[in-house]
Backbone as a ProteinNet text record, in pm:
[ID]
protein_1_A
[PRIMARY]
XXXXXXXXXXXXXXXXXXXXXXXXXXXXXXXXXXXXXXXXXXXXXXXXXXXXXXXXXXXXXXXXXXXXXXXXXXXXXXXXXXXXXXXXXXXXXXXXXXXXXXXXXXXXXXXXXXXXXXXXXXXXXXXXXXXXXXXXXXXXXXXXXXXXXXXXXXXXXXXXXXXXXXXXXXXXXXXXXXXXX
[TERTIARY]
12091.7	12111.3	12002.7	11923.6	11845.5	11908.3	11812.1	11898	11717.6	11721.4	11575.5	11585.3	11553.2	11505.9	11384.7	11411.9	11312.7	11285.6	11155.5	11097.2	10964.2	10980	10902.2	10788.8	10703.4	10664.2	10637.4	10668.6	10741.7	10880.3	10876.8	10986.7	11003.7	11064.8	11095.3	11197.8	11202.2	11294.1	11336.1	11445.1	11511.3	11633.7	11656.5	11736.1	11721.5	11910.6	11999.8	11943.3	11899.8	11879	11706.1	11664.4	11516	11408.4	11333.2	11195.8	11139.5	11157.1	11045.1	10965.9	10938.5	10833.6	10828.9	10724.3	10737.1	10634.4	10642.2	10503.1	10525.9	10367.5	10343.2	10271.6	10296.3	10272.2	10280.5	10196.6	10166.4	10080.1	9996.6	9943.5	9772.5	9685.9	9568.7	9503.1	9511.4	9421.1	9476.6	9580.8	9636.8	9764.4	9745	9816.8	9853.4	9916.6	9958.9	10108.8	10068.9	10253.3	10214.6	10333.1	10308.4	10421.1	10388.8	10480.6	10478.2	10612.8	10656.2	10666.3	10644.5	10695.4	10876.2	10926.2	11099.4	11073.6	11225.9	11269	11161.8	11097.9	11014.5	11071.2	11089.6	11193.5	11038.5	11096.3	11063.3	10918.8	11020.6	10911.3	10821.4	10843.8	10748.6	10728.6	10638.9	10606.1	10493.8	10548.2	10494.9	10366.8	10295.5	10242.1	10181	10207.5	10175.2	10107.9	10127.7	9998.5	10022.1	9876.2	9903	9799.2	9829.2	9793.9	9743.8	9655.8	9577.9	9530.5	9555.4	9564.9	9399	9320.6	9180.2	9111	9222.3	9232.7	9380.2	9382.8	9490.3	9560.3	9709.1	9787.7	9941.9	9990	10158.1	10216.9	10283.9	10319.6	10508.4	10559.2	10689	10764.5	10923.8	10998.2	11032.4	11005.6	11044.8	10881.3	10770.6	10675.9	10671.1	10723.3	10752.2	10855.7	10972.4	11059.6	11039.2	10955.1	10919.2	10775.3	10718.8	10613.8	10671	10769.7	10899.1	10936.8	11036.8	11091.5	10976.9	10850.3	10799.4	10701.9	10680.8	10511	10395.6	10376.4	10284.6	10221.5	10161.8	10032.1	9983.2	9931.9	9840.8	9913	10038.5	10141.3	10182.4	10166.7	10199.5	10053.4	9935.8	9832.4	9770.5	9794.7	9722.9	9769	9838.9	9887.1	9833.7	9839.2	9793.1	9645.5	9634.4	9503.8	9539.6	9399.6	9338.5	9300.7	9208.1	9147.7	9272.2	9236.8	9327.9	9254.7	9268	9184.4	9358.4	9355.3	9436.5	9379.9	9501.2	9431.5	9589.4	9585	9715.8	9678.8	9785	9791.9	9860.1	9792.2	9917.8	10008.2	10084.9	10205.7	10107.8	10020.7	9971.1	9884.1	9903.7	9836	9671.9	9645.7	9532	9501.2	9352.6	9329.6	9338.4	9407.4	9419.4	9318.1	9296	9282.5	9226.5	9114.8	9051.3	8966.7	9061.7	8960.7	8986.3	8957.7	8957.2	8965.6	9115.1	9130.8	9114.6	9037.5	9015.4	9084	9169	9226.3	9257.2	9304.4	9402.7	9316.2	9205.1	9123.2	9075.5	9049.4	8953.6	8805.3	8734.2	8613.8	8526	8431	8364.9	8409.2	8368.1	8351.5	8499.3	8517	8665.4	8586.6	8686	8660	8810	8812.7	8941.2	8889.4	8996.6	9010.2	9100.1	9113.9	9149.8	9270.3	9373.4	9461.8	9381.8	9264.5	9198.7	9139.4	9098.4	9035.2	8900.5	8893	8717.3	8706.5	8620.1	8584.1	8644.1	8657.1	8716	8618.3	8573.6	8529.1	8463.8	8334.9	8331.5	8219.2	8336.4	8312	8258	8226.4	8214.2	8266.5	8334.9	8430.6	8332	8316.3	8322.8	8359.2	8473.4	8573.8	8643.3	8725.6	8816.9	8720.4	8597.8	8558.3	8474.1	8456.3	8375.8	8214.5	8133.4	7987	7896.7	7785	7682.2	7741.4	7636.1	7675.4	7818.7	7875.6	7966.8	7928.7	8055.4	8028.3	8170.7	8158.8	8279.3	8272.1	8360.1	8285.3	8409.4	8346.7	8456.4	8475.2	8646.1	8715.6	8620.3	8525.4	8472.6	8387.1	8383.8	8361.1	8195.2	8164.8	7960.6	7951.2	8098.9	8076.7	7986	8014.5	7967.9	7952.2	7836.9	7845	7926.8	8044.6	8096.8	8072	8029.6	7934.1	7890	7827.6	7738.1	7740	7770.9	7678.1	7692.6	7650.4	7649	7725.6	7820.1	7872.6	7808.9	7875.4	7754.3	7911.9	7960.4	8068.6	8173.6	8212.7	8309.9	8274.3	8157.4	8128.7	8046.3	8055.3	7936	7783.6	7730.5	7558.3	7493.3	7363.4	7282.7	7333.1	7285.4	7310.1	7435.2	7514	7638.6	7585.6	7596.3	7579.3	7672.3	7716	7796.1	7739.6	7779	7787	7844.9	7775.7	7879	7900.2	7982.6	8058.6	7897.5	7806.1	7712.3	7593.4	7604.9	7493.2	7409	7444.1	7371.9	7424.1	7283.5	7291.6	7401.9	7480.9	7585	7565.7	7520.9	7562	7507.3	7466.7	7406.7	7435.5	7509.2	7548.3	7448.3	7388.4	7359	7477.1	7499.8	7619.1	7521.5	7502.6	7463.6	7577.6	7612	7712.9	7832.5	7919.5	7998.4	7996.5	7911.2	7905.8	7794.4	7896.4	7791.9	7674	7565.6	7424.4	7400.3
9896	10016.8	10117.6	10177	10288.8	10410.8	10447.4	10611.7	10687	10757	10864.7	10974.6	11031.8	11206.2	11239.5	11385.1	11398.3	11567.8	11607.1	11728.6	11771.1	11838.2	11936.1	11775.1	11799.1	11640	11486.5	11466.1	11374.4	11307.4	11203.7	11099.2	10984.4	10989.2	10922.9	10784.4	10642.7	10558.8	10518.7	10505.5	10422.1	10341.6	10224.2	10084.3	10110.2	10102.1	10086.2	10175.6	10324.7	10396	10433.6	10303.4	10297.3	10313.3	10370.4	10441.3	10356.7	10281.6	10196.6	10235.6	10337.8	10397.3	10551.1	10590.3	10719.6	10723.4	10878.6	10809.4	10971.1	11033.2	11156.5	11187.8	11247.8	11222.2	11397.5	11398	11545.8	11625.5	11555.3	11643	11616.2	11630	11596.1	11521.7	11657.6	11588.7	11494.7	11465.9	11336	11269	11170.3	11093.8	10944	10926.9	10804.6	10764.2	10605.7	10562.4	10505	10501.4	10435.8	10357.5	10190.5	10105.3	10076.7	10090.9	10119.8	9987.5	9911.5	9808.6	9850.8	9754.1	9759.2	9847.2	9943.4	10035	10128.4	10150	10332	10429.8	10538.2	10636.4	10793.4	10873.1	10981.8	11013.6	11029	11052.6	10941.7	10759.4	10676.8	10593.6	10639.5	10563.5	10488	10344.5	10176.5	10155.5	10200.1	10224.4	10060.2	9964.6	9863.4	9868.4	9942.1	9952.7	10070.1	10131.3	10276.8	10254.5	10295.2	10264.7	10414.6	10461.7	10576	10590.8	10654.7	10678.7	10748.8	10650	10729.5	10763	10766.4	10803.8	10772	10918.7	10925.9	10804.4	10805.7	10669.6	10691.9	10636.7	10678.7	10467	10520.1	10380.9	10391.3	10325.9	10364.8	10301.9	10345.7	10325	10202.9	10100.7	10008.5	9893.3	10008.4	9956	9973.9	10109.4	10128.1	10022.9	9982.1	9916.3	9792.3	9728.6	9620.9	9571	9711.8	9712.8	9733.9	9800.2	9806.4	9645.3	9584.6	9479.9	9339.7	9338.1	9210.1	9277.3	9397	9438.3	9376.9	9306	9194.8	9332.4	9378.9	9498.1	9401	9312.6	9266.9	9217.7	9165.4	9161.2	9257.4	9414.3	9494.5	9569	9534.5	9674	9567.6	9387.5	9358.9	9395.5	9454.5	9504.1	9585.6	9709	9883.5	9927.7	10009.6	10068.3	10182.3	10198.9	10297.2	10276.2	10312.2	10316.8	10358.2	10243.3	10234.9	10235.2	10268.5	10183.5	10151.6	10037.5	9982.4	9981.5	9975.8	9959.4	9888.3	9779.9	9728.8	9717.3	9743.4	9747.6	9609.2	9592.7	9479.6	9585.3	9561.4	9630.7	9681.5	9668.5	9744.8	9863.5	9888.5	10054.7	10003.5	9835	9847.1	9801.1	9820.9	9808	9635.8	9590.4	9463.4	9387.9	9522.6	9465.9	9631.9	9617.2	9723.7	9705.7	9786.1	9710.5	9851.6	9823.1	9882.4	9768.9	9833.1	9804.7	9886.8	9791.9	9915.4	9845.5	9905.3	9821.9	9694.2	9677.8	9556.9	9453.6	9492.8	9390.3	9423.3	9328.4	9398.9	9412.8	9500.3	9541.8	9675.1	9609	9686.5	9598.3	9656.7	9577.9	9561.4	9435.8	9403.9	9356.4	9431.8	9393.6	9344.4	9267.7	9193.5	9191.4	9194.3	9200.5	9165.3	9076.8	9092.9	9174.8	9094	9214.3	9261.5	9158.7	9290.1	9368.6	9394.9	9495.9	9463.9	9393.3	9301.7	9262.8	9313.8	9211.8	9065.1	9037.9	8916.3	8856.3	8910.6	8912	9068.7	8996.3	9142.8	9027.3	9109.5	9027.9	9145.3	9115.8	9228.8	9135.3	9244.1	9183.5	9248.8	9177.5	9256.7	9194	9260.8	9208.2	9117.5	9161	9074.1	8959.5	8900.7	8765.9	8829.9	8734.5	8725.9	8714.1	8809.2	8792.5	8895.6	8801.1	8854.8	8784.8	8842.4	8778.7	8813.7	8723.6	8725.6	8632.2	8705.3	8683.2	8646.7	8560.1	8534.2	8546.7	8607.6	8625.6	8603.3	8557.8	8502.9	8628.5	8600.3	8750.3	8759.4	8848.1	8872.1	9049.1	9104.5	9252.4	9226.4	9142	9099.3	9086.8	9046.1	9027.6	8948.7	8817	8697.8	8609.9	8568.7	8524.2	8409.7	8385.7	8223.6	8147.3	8230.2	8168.5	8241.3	8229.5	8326.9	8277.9	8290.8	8216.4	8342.8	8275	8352.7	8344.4	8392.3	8366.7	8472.6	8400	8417.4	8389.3	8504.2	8481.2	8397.3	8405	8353.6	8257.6	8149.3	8051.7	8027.9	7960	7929.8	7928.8	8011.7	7957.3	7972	7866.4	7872.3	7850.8	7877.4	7797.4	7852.1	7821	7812.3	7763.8	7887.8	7862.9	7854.6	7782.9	7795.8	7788.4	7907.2	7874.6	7871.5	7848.2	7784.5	7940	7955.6	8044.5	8110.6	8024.4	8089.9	8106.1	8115	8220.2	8091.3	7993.5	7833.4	7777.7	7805.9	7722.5	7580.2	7547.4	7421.5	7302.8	7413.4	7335	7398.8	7352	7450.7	7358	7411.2	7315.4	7415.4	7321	7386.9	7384.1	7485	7470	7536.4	7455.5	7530.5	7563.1	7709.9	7753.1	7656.9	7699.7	7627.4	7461.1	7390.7	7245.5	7193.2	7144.5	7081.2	6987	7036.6	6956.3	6855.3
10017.4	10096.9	10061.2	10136	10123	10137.6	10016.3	10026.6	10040.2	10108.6	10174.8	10145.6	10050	10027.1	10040	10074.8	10163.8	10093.1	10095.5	9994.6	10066.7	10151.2	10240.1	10313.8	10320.4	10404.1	10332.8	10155.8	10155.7	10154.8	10184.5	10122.3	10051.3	9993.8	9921.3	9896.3	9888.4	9962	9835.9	9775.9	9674.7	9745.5	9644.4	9611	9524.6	9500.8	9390.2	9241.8	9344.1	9194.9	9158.7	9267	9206.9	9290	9250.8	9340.3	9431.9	9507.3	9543.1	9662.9	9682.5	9804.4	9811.1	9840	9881.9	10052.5	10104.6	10217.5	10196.4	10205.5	10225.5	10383	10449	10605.6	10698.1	10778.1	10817.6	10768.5	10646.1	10581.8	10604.5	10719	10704.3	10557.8	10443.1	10376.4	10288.8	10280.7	10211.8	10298.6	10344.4	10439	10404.1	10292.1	10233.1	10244	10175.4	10155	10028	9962.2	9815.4	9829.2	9749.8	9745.6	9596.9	9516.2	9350.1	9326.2	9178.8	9162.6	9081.9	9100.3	9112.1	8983.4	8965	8830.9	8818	8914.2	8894.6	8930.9	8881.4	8873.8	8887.3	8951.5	8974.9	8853.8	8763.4	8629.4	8594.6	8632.3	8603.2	8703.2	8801.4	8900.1	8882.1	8888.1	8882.5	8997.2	9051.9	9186	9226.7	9302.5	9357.7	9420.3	9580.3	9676	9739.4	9722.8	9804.3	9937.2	10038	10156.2	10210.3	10233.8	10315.1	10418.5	10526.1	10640.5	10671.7	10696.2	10703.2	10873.5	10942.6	11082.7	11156	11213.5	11309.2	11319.4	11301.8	11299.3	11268.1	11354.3	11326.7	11283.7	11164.8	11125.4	11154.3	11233.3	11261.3	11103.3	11172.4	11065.9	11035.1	11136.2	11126.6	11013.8	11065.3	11008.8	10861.3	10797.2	10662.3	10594.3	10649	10619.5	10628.6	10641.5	10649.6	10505.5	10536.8	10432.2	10260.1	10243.9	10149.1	10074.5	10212.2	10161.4	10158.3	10258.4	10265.5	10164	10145.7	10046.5	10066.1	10261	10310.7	10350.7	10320.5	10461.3	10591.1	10504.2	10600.4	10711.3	10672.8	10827.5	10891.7	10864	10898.6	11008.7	10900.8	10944.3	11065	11014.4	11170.4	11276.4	11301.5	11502.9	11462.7	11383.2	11431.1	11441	11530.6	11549.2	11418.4	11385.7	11335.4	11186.4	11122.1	10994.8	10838.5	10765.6	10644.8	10518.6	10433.8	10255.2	10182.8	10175.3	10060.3	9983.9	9827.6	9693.9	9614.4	9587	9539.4	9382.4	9320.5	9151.2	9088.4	8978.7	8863	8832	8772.5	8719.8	8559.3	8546.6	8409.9	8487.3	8610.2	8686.4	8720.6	8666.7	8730.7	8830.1	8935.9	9059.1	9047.6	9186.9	9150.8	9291.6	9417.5	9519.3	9614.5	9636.9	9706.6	9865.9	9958.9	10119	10218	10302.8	10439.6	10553.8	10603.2	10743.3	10852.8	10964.7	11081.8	11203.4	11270.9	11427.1	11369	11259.1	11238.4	11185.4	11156.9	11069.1	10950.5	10831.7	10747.3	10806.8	10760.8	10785.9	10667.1	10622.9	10477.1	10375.9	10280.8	10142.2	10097.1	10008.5	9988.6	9832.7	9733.5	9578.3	9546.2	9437.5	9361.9	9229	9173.1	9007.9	8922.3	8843.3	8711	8644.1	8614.9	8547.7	8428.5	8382.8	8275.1	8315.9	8469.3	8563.7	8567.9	8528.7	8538.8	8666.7	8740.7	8899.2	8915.4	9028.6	9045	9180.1	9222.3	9393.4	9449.1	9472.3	9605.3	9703	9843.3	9981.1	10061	10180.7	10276.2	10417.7	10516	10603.6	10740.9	10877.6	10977.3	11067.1	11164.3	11288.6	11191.7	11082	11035.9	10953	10995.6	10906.3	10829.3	10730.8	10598.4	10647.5	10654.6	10655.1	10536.9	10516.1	10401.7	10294.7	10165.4	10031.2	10004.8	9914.9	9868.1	9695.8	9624.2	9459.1	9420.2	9274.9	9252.2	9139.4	8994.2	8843.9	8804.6	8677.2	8547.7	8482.2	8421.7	8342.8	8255.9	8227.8	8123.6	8165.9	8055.2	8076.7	8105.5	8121.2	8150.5	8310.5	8367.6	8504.1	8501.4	8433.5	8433.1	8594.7	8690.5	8772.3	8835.4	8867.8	8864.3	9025.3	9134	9246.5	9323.3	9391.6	9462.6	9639.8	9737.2	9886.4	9969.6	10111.7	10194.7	10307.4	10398.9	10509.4	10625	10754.3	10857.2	11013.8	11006	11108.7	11053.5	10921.4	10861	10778.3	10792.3	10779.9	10669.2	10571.9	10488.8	10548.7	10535.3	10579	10492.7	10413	10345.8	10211.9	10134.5	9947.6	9915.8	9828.7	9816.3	9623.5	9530.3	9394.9	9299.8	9231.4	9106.2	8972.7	8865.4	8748.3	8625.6	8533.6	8379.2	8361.4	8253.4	8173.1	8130.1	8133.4	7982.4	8087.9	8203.1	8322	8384	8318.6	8397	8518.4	8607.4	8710	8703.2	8758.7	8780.2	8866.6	8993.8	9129.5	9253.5	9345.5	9470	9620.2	9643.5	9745.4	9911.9	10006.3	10132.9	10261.9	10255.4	10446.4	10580.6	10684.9	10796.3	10905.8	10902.7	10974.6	10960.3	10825.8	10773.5	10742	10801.3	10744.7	10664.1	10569.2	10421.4	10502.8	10428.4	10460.5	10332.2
[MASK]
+++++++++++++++++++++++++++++++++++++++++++++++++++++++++++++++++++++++++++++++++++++++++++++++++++++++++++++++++++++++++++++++++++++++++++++++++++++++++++++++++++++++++++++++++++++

């Protein structure tokens, strides 16, 4: 059962006692929703994914309530028009997952990380697919390289690199517009 309080233009959504959302809304310069991981309470909020409204956009109630119990965005923000930056957390407060959605796609740079907060990935998105370099690195605070290629409308195009733990070349595979050569 949800219980909703509400404190000049936020609110606030708890289950069974416990924080799990707030959405601040009306307010030009900060226009968010925050999704809590379970048992965050007023004074210790767990923050999972905070979602920002970076153009005009009404997310209904049914769209909050859904983003609550499934905590899927991406099933949520693909129908809606208008400009978003997600940023989803581990439960230790760090960034676990950083993007921009625009009209229901990703589009701009998309980074991932590490519950030790070490890079994990940085992609760049446009119309939803994966194009330009893309990187993949091992947990290590060196941001150790672990592959490197390029996509081209989603698709693998051109060298495709992997390497060892210790910065050595592995492997180099060629794809032309996604198929291995």
């Amino acid at each position: 059962m949800w219980i909703v309080s509400r404190n000049g233009n936020e609110q606030k959504f708890y289950i069974e006692g416990f924080l799990v959302a707030s959405i601040n809304s009306f307010v030009p310069e900060f226009n968010c929703f925050e999704i809590y991981y379970p048992e965050s309470t007023n004074d210790k909020k767990n923050l999972k994914i905070k979602i920002t409204y970076l153009s005009d956009v009404n997310l209904e109630e049914r769209d909050l309530e859904l983003l609550i119990l499934s905590q899927d965005y991406e099933q949520v923000l693909s129908s809606k028009k208008g400009d978003f930056l997600i940023e989803e957390f581990y439960e230790n407060t760090v960034h676990k997952e950083i993007c921009t959605w625009k009209n229901g796609r990703l589009e701009g740079h998309r980074k991932l990380f590490y519950p030790s907060s070490f890079k994990k990935t940085e992609q760049k998105y446009v119309n939803g697919l994966l194009e330009g370099e893309f990187k993949s690195f091992y947990d290590t605070k060196e941001n150790l390289l672990m592959c490197r290629g390029i996509s081209k409308n989603g698709e693998l195009n051109g060298i495709y690199e992997k390497y060892k733990e210790n910065g050595e070349a592995s492997e180099q595979i060629f794809h032309n517009n996604g198929t291995l050569e």
